[in-house]
mmCIF file as gemmi writes it, N, C-alpha and C atoms, coordinates in Angstrom:
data_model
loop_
_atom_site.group_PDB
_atom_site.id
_atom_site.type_symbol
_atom_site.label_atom_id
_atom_site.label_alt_id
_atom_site.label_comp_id
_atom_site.label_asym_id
_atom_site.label_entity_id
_atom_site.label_seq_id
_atom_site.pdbx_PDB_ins_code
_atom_site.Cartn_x
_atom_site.Cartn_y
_atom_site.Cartn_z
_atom_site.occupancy
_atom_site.B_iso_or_equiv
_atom_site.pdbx_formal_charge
_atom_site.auth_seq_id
_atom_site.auth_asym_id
_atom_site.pdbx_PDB_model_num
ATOM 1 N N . UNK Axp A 1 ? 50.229 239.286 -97.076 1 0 ? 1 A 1
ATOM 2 C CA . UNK Axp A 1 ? 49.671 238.572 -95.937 1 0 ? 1 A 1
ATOM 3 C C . UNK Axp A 1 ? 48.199 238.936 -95.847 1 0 ? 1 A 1
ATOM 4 N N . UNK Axp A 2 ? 47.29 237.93 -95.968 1 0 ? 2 A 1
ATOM 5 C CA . UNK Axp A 2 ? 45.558 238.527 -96.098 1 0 ? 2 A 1
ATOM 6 C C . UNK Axp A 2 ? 45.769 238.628 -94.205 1 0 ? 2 A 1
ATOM 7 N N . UNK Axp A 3 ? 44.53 239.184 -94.331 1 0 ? 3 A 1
ATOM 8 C CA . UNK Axp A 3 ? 44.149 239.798 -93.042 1 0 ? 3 A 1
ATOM 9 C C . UNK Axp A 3 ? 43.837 238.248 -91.603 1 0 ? 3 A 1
ATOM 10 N N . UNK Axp A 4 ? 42.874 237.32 -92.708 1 0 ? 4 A 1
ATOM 11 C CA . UNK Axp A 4 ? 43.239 235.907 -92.082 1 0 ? 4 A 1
ATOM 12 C C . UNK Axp A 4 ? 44.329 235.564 -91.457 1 0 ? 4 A 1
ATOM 13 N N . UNK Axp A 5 ? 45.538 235.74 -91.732 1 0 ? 5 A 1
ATOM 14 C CA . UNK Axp A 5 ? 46.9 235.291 -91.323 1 0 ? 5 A 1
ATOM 15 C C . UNK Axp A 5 ? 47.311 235.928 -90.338 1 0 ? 5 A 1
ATOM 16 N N . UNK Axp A 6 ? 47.113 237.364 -90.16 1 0 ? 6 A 1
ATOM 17 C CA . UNK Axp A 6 ? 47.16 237.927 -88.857 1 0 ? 6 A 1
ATOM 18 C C . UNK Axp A 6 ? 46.702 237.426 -87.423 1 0 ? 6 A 1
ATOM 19 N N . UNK Axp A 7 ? 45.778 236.601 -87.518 1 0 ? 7 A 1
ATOM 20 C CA . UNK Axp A 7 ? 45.429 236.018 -86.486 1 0 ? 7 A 1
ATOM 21 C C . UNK Axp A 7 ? 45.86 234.859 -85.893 1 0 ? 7 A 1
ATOM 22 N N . UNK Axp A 8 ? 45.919 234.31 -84.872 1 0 ? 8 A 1
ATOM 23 C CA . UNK Axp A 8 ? 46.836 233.137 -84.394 1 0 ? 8 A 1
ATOM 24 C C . UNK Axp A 8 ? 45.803 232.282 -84.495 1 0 ? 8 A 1
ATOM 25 N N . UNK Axp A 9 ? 46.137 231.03 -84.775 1 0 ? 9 A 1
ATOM 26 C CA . UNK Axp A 9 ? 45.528 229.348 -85.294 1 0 ? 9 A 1
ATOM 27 C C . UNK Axp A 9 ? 44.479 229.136 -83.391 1 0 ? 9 A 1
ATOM 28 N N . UNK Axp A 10 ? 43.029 229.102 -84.245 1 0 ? 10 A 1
ATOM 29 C CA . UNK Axp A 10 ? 41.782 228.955 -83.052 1 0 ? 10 A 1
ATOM 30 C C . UNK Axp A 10 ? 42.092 230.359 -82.099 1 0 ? 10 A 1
ATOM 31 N N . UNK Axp A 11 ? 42.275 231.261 -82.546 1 0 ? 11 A 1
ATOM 32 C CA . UNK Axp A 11 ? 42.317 232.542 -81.087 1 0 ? 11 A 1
ATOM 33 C C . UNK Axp A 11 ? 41.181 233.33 -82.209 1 0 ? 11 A 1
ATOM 34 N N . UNK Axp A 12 ? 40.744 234.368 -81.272 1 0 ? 12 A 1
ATOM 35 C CA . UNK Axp A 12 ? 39.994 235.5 -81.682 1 0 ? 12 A 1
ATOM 36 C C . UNK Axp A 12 ? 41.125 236.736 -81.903 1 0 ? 12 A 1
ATOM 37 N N . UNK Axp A 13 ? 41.629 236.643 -81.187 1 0 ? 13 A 1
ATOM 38 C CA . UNK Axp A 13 ? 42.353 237.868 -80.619 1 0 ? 13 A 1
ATOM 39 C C . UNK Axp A 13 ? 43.499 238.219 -82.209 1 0 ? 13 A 1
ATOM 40 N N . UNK Axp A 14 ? 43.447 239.432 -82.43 1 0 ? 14 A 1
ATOM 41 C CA . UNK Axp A 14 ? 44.548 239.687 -83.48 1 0 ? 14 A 1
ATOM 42 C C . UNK Axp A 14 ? 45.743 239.184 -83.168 1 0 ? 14 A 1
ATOM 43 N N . UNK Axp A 15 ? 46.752 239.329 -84.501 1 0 ? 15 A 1
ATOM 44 C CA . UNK Axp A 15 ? 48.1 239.123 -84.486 1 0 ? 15 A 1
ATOM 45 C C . UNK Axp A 15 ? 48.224 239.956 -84.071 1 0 ? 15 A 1
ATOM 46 N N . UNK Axp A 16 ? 49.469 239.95 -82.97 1 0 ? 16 A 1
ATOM 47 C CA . UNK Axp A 16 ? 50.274 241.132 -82.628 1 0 ? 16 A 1
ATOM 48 C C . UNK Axp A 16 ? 51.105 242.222 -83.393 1 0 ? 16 A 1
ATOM 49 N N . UNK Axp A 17 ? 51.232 241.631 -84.601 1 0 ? 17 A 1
ATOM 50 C CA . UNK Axp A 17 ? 51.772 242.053 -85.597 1 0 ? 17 A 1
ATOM 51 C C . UNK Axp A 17 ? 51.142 243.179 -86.678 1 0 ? 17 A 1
ATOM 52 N N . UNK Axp A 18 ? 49.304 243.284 -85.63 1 0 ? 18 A 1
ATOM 53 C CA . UNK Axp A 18 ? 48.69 243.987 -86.783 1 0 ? 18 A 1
ATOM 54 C C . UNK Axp A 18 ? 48.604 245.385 -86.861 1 0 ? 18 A 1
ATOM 55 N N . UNK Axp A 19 ? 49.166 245.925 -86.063 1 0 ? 19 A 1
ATOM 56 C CA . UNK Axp A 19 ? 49.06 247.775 -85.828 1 0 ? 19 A 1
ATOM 57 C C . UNK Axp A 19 ? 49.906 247.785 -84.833 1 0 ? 19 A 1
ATOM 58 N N . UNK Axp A 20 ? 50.905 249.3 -85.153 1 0 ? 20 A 1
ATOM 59 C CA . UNK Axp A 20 ? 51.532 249.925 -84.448 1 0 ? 20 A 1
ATOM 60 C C . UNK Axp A 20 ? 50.804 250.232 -82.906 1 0 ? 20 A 1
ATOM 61 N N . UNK Axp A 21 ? 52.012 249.788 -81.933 1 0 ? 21 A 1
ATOM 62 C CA . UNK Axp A 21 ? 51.295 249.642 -80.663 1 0 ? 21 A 1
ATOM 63 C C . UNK Axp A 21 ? 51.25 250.937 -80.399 1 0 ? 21 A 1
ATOM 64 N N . UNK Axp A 22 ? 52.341 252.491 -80.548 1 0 ? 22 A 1
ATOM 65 C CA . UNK Axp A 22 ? 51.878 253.622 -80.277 1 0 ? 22 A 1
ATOM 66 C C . UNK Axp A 22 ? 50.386 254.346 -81.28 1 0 ? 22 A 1
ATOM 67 N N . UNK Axp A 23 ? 50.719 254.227 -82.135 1 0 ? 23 A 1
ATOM 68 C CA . UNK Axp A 23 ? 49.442 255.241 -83.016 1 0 ? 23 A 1
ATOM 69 C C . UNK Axp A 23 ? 48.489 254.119 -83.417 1 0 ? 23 A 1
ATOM 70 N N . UNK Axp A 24 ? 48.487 252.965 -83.558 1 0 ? 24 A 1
ATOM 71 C CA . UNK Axp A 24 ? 47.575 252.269 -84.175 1 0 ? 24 A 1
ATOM 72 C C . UNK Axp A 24 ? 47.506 252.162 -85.638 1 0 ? 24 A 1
ATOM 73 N N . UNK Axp A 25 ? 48.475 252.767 -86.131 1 0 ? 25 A 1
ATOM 74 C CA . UNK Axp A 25 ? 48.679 252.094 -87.943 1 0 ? 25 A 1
ATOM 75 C C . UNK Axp A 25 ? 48.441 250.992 -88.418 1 0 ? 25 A 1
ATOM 76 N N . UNK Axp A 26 ? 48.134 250.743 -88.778 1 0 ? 26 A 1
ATOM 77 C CA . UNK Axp A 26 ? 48.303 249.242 -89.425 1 0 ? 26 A 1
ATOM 78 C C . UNK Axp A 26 ? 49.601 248.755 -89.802 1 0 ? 26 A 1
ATOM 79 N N . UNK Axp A 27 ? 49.85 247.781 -89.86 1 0 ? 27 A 1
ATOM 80 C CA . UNK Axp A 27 ? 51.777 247.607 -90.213 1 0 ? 27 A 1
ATOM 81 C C . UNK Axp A 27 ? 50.922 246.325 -91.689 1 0 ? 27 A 1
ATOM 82 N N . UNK Axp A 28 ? 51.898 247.421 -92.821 1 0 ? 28 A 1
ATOM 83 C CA . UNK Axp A 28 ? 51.403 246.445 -94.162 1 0 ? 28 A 1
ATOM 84 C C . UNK Axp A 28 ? 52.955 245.445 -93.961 1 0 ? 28 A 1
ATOM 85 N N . UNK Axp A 29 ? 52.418 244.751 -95.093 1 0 ? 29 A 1
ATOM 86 C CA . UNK Axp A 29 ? 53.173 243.582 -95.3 1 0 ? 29 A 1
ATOM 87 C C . UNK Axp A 29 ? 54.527 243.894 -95.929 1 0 ? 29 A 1
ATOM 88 N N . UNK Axp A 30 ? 54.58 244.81 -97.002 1 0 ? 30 A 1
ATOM 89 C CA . UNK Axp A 30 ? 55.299 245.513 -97.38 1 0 ? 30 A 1
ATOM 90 C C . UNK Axp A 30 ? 56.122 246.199 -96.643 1 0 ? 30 A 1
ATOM 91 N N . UNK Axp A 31 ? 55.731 246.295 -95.175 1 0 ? 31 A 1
ATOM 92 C CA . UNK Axp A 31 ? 56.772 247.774 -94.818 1 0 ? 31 A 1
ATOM 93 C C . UNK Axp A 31 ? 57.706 247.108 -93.675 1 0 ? 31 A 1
ATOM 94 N N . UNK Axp A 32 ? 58.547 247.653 -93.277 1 0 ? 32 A 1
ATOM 95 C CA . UNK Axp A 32 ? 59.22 247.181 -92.227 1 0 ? 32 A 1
ATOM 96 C C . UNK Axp A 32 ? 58.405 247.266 -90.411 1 0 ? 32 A 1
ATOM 97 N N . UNK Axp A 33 ? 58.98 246.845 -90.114 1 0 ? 33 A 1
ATOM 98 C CA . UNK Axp A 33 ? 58.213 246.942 -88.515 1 0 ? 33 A 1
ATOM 99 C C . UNK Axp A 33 ? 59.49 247.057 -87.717 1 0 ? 33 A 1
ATOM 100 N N . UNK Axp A 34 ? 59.313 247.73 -86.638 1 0 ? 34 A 1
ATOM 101 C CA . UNK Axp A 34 ? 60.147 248.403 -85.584 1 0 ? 34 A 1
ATOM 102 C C . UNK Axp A 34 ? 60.083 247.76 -84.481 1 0 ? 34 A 1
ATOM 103 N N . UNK Axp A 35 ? 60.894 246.516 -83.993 1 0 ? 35 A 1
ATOM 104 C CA . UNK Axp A 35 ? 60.237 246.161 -82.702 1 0 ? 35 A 1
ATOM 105 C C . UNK Axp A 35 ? 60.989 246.57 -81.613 1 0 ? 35 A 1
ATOM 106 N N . UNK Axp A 36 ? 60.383 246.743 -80.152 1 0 ? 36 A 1
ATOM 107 C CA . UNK Axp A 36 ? 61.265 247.28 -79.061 1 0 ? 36 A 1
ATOM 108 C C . UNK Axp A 36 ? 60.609 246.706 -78.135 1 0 ? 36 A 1
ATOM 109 N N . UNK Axp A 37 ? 61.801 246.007 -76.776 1 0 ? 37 A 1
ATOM 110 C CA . UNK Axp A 37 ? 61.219 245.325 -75.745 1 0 ? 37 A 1
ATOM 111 C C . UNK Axp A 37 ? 60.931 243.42 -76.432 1 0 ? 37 A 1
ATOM 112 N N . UNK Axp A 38 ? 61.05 242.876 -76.981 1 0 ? 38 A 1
ATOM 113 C CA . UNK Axp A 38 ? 60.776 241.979 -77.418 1 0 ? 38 A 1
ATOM 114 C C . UNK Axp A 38 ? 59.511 241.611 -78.495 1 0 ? 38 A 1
ATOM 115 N N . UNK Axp A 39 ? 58.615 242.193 -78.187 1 0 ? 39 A 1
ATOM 116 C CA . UNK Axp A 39 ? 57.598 241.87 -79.159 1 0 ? 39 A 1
ATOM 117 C C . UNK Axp A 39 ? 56.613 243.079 -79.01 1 0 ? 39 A 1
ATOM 118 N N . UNK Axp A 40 ? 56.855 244.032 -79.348 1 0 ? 40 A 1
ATOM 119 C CA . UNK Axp A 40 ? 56.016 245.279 -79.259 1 0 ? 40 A 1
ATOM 120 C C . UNK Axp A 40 ? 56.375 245.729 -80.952 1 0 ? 40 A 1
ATOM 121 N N . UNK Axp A 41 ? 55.717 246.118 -81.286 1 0 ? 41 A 1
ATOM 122 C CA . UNK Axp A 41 ? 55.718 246.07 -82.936 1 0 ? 41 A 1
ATOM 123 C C . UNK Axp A 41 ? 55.678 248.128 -83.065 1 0 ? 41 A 1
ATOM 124 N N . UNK Axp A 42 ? 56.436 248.686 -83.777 1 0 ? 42 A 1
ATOM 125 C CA . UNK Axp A 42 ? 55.616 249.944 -84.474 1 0 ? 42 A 1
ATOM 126 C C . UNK Axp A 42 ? 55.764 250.381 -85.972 1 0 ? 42 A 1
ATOM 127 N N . UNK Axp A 43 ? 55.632 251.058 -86.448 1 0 ? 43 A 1
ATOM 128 C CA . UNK Axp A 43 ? 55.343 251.209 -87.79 1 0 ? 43 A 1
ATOM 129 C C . UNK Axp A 43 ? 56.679 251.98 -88.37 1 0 ? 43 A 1
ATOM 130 N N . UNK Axp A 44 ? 57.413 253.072 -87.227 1 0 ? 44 A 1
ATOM 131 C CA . UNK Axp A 44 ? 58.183 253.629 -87.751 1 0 ? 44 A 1
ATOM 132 C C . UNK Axp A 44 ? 59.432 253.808 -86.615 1 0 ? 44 A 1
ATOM 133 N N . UNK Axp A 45 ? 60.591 254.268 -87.042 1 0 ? 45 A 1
ATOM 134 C CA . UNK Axp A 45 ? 61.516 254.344 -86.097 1 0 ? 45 A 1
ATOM 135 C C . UNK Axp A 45 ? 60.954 255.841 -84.804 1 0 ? 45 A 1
ATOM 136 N N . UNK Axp A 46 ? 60.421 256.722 -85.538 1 0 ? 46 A 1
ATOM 137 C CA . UNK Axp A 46 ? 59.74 257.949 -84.717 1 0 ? 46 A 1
ATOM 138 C C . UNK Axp A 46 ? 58.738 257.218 -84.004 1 0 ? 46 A 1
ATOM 139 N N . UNK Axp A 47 ? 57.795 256.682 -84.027 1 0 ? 47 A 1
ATOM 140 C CA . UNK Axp A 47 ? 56.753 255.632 -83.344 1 0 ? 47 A 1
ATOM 141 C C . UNK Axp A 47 ? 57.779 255.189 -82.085 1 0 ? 47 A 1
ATOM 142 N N . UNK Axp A 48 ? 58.823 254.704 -82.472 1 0 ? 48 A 1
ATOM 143 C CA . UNK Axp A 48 ? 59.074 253.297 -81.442 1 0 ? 48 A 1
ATOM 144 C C . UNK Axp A 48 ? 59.991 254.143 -80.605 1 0 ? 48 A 1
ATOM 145 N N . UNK Axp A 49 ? 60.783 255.557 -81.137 1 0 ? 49 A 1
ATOM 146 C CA . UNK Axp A 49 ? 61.524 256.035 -80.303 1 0 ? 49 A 1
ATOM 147 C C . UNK Axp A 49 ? 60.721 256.812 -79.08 1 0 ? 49 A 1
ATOM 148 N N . UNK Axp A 50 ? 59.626 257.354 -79.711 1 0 ? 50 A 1
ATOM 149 C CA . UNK Axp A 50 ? 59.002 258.336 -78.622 1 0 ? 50 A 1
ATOM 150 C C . UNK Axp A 50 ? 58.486 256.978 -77.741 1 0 ? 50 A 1
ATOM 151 N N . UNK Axp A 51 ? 57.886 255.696 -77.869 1 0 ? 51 A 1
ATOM 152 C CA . UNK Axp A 51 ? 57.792 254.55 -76.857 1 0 ? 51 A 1
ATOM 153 C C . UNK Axp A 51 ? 58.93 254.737 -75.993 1 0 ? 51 A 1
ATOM 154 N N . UNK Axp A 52 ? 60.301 254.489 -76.18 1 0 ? 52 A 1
ATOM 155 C CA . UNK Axp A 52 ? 61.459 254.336 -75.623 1 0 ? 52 A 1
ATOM 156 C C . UNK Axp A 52 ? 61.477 255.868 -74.392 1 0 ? 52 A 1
ATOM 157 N N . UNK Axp A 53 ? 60.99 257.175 -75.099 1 0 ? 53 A 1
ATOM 158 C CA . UNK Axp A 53 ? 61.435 258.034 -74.073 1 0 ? 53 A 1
ATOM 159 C C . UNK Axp A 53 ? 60.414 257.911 -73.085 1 0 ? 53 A 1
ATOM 160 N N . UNK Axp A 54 ? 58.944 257.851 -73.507 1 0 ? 54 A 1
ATOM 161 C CA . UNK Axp A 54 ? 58.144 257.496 -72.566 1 0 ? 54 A 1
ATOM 162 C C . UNK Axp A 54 ? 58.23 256.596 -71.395 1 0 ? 54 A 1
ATOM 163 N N . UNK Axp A 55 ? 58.962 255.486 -71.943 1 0 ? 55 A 1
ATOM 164 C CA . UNK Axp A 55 ? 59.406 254.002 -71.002 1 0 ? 55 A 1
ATOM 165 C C . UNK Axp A 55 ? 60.373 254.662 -69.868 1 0 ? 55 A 1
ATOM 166 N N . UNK Axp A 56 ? 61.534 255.637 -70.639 1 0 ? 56 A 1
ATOM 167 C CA . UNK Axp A 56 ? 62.613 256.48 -69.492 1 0 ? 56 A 1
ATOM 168 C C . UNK Axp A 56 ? 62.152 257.132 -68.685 1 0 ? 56 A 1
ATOM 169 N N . UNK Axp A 57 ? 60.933 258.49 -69.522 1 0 ? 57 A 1
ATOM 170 C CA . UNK Axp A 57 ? 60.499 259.614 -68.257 1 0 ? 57 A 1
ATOM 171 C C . UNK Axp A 57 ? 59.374 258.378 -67.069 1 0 ? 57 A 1
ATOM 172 N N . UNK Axp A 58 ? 58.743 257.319 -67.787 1 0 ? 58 A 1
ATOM 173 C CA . UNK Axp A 58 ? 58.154 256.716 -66.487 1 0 ? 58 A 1
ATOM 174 C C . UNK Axp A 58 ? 58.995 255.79 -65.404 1 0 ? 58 A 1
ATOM 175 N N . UNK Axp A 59 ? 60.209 255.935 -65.857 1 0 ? 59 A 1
ATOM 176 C CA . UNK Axp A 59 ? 61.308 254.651 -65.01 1 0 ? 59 A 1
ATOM 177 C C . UNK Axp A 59 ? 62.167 255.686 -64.173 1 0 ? 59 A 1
ATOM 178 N N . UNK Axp A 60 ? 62.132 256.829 -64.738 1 0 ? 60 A 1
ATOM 179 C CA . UNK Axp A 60 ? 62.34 258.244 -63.951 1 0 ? 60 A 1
ATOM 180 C C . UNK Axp A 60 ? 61.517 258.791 -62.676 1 0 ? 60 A 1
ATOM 181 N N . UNK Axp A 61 ? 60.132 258.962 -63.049 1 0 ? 61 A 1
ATOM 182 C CA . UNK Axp A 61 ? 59.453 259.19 -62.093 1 0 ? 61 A 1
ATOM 183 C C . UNK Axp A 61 ? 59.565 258.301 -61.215 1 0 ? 61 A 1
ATOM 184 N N . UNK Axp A 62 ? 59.085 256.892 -61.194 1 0 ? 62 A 1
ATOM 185 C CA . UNK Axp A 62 ? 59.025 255.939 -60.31 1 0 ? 62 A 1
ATOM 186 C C . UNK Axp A 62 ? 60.344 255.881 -59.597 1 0 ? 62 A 1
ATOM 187 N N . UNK Axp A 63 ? 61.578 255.659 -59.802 1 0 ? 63 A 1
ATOM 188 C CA . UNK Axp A 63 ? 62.349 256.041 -59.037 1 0 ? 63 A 1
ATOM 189 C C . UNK Axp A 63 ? 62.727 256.704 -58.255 1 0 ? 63 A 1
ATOM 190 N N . UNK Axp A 64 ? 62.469 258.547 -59.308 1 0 ? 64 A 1
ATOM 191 C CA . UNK Axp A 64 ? 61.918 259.344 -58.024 1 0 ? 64 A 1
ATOM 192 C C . UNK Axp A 64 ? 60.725 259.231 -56.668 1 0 ? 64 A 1
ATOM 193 N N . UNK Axp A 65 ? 60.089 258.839 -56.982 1 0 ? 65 A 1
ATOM 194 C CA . UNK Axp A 65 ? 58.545 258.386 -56.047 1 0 ? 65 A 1
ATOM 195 C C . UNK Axp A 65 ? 59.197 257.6 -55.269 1 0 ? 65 A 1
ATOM 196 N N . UNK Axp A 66 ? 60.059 256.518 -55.594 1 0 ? 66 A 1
ATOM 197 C CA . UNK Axp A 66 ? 60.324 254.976 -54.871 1 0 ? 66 A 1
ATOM 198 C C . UNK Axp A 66 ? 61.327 255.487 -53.254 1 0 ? 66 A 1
ATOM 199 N N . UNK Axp A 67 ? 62.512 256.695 -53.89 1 0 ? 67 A 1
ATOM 200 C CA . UNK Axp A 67 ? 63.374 257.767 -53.172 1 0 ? 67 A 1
ATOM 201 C C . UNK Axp A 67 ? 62.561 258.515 -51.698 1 0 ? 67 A 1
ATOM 202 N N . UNK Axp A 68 ? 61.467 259.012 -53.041 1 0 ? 68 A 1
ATOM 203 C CA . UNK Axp A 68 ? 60.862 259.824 -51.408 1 0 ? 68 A 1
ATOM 204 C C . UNK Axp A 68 ? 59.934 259.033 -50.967 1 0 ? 68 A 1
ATOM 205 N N . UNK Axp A 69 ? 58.832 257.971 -50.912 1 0 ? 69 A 1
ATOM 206 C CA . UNK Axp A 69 ? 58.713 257.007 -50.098 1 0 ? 69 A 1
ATOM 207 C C . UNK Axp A 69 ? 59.455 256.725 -49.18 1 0 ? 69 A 1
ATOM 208 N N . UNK Axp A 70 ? 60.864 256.143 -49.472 1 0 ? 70 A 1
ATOM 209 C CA . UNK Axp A 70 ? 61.828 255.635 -48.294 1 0 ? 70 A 1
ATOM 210 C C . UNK Axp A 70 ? 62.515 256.689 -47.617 1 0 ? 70 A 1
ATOM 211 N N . UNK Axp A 71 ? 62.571 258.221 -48.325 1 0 ? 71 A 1
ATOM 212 C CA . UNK Axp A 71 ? 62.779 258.988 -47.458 1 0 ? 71 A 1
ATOM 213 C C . UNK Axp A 71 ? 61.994 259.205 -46.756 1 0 ? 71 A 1
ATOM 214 N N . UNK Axp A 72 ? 60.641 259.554 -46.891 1 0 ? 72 A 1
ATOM 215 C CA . UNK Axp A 72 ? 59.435 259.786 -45.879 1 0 ? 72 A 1
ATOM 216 C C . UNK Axp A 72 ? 59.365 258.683 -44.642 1 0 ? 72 A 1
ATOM 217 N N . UNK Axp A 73 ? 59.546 257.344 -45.282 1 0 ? 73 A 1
ATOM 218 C CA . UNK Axp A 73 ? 59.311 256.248 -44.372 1 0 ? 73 A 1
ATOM 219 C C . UNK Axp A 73 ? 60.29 256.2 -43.286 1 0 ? 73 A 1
ATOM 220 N N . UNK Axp A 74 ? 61.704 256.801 -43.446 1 0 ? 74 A 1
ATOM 221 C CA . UNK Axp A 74 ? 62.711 256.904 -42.846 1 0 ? 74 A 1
ATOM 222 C C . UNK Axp A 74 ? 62.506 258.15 -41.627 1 0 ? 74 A 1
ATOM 223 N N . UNK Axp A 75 ? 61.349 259.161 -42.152 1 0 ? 75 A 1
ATOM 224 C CA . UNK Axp A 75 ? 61.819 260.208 -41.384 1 0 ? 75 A 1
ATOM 225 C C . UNK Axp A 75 ? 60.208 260.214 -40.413 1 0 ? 75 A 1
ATOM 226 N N . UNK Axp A 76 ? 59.316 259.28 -40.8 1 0 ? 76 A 1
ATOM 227 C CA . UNK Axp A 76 ? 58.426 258.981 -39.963 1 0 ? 76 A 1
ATOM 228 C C . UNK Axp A 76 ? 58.34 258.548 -39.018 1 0 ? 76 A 1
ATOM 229 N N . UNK Axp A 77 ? 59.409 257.674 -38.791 1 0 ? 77 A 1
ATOM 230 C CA . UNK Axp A 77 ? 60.085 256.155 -37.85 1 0 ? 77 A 1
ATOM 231 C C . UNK Axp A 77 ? 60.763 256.741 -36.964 1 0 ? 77 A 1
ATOM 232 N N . UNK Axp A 78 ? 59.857 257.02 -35.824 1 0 ? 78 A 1
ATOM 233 C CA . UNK Axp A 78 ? 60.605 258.02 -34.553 1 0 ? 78 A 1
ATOM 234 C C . UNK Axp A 78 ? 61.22 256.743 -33.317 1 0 ? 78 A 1
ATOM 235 N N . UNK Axp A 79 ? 61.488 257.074 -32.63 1 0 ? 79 A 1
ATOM 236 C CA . UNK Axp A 79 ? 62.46 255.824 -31.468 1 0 ? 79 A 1
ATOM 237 C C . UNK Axp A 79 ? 62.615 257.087 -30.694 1 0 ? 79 A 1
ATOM 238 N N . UNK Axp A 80 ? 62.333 256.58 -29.758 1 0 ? 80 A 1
ATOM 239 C CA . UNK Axp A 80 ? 62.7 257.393 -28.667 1 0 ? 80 A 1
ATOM 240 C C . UNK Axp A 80 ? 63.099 256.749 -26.961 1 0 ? 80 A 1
ATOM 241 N N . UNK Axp A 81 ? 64.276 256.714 -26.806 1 0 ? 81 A 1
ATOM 242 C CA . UNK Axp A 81 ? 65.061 256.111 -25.837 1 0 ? 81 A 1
ATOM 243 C C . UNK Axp A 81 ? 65.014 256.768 -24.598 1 0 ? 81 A 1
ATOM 244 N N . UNK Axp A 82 ? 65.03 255.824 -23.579 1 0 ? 82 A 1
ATOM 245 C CA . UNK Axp A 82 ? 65.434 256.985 -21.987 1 0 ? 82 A 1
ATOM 246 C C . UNK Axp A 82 ? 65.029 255.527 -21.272 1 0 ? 82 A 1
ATOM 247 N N . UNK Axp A 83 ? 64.973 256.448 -19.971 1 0 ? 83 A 1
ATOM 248 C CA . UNK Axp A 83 ? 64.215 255.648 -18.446 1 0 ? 83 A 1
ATOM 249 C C . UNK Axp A 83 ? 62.773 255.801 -17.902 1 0 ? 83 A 1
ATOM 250 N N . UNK Axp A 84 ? 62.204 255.264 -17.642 1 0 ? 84 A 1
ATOM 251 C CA . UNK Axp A 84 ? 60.963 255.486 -17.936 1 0 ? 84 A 1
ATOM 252 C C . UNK Axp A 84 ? 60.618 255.056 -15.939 1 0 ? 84 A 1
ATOM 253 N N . UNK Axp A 85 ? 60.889 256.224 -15.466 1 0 ? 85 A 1
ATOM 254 C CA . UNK Axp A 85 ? 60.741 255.432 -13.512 1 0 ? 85 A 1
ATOM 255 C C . UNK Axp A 85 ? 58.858 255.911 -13.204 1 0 ? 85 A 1
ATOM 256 N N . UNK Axp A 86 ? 58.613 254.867 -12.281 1 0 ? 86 A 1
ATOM 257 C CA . UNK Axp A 86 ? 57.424 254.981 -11.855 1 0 ? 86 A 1
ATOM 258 C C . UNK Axp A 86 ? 57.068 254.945 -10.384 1 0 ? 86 A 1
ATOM 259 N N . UNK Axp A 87 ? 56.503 255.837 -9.779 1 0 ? 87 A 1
ATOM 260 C CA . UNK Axp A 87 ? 56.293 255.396 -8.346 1 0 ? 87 A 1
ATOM 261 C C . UNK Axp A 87 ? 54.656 255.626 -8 1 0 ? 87 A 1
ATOM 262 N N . UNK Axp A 88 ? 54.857 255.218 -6.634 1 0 ? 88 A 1
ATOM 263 C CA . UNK Axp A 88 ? 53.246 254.415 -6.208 1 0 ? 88 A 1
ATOM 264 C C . UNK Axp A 88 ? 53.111 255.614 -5.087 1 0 ? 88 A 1
């Protein structure tokens, strides 16, 4: 595949196909490509797995974060009930 072909018909922008999205390898024509998520390309199965744990520990955190948000938001939210008399 010349380097021409990498590119999509009238775009500037590279093929997606042209380097590993973690390290930036180049992906030859020859070699296999690793894809994960639909169209995310990497060069090797070690490349695309450490993507995958990264994707977990950040779907981890955020969940955690998302938890104590609504716990905080829950324990901010005071109400306070009674009778409230007034005289003149």
């Amino acid at each position: 595949m010349s380097y021409d072909a990498l590119f999509y018909a009238g775009s500037e922008n590279p093929h997606f196909l042209e380097a590993c999205t973690l390290c930036s390898k180049p992906l030859g024509s020859n070699n296999d490509i690793f894809m994960y998520r639909g169209n995310t390309p990497f060069c090797s199965q070690e490349c695309r797995q450490e993507q995958i744990e990264n994707d977990e520990a950040r779907e981890r955190r955020w969940k955690v974060s998302s938890k104590k948000k609504t716990e905080n938001s829950k324990k901010s939210t005071t109400v306070q009930t009674g009778t409230l008399v007034a005289s003149n």
